[in-house]
C-alpha angles and dihedrals in degrees: 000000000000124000128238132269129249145180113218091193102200141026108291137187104277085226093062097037086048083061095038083055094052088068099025155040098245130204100188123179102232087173093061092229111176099238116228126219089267096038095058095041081050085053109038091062113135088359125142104193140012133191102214098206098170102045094268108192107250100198124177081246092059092039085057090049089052109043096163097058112106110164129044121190120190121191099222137086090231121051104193082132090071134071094227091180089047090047085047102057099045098055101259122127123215125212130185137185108256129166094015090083103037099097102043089044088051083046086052101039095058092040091058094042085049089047087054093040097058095027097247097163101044086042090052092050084046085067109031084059093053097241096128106094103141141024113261134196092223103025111148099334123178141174130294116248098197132080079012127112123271116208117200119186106189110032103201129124091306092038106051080038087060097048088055092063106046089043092046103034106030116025095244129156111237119226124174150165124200135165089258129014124253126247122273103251093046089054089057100048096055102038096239132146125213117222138149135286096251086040093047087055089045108048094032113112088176108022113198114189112205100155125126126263120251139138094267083057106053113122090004082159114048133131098294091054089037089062098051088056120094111255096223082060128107122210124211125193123190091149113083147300117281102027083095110052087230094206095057092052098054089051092049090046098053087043099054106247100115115029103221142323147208132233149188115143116044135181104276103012138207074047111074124200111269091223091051098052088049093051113103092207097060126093105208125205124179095227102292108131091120093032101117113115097245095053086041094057098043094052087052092051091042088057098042091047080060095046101050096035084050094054106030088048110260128119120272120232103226105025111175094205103020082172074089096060095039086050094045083056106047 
């Protein structure tokens, strides 16, 4: 009996695609090409499952190129690069990689929004480029993140992770805003204050932006939000590309109205806005908020978890439309 076959889309750890290959027959992409929408409907014939591991673009049109494929994996907690509808009714079920990556992204996320807080970026360019030469009283001086308030639109596992850690380390006052409240007592727990969207811009000394990316999200953050924002704020995004209008930061950054921010996701990545890498006050990194070993390797066991239970018959851990499974059952 022959086994299926898979796409792994991306370079991957060995160890994961040796235990991949004990299920499967396995086409890996040990180059790390970036696989265009041709190039992966070219590769995903005949194919049953793929573990999408660089946010490959799974449309109805390539579903319909690609009618054996049954399972696809994305390494990823958020999944806008899949037509979930499309996958659904088509009988493919679509996994992703929550929970393993909650705590490091929250590490990363208040480091970012810190870096942009006390100006570490633009400091550490101030002395590469041999410009310190004296002590000043206002050199490079930046904004406190303790005892300020911390502003978190999207409060889901990053988020509340993140509040955690502003409440507890650092004596800040919580602020969010989420599609729905949370519940009392977890509000509670973690010291944070529900308000509204207009309220959160305007009360949030450090906004960090962890919500998911739809369509009703996109450009959550543009120049009417930006103004309502302090100018002495920073904003942070480890969500996605698209919820900050990147150009309108970047405007709002050079004028003044908002005092710095932190990226690392951006519209259109792995392009960056020109204005934005040519911005002093802006602390740039290249998608990378869940990118320690550890997280890395247990997205890609968690996906390929998904992948192998999916196909063997066993029941995968973090399905995204389990109505597949149900359908495929009854």
């Amino acid at each position: 009996m022959s086994k299926p076959a898979v796409l792994v889309s991306r370079a991957l750890f060995p160890e994961v695609l040796e235990r991949l290959r004990r299920h499967f027959e396995v086409e890996d992409n040990p180059e790390d090409e970036v696989l265009d929408a041709p190039a992966l409907r070219q590769r995903l014939q005949a194919k049953q499952g793929l573990l999408a591991a660089g946010g490959e673009r799974i449309s109805a049109e390539l579903l319909a190129a690609c009618p054996a494929l049954r399972v696809v994996a994305n390494m990823a907690v958020g999944y806008n690069n899949i037509d979930v509808p499309a996958c659904t009714a088509r009988g493919v079920l679509v996994s992703n990689t929550p929970d393993v990556l909650t705590e490091t992204t929250a590490d990363f996320g208040f480091a970012l929004m810190m870096a942009a807080a006390r100006r570490m970026s633009e400091a550490e360019r101030y002395l590469r480029e041999g410009r310190w030469t004296k002590w000043r009283y206002d050199l490079l001086t930046g904004s406190d993140v303790h005892g300020a308030t911390l502003g978190i639109l999207g409060m889901g596992r990053i988020g509340q992770a993140i509040a955690r850690r502003g409440a507890a380390g650092f004596g800040m006052r919580v602020l969010y805003h989420n599609r729905s409240r949370l519940p009392p007592d977890t509000e509670a727990a973690l010291g944070a204050q529900y308000v509204d969207k207009a309220a959160l811009l305007a009360q949030a000394d450090h906004l960090v932006l962890v919500l998911p990316y739809s369509a009703a999200s996109h450009h959550a953050i543009g120049a009417a939000e930006l103004a309502l924002m302090k100018p002495t704020a920073t904003l942070t995004n480890v969500a996605r590309g698209g919820i900050v209008d990147d150009g309108a930061l970047a405007a709002a950054l050079r004028a003044g109205r908002i005092a710095a921010a932190g990226l690392d996701v951006f519209e259109g990545e792995p392009a960056v806005h020109a204005e934005l890498l040519a911005l002093p006050n802006v602390v740039l990194t290249p998608h990378i908020a869940s990118a320690s070993l550890r997280t890395r390797r247990a997205m890609a066991d968690l996906a390929a978890d998904n992948l192998i239970a999916a196909l063997t018959g066993g029941v995968p851990p973090t399905p995204v439309n389990p109505e597949v499974l149900a359908a495929a059952r009854a």
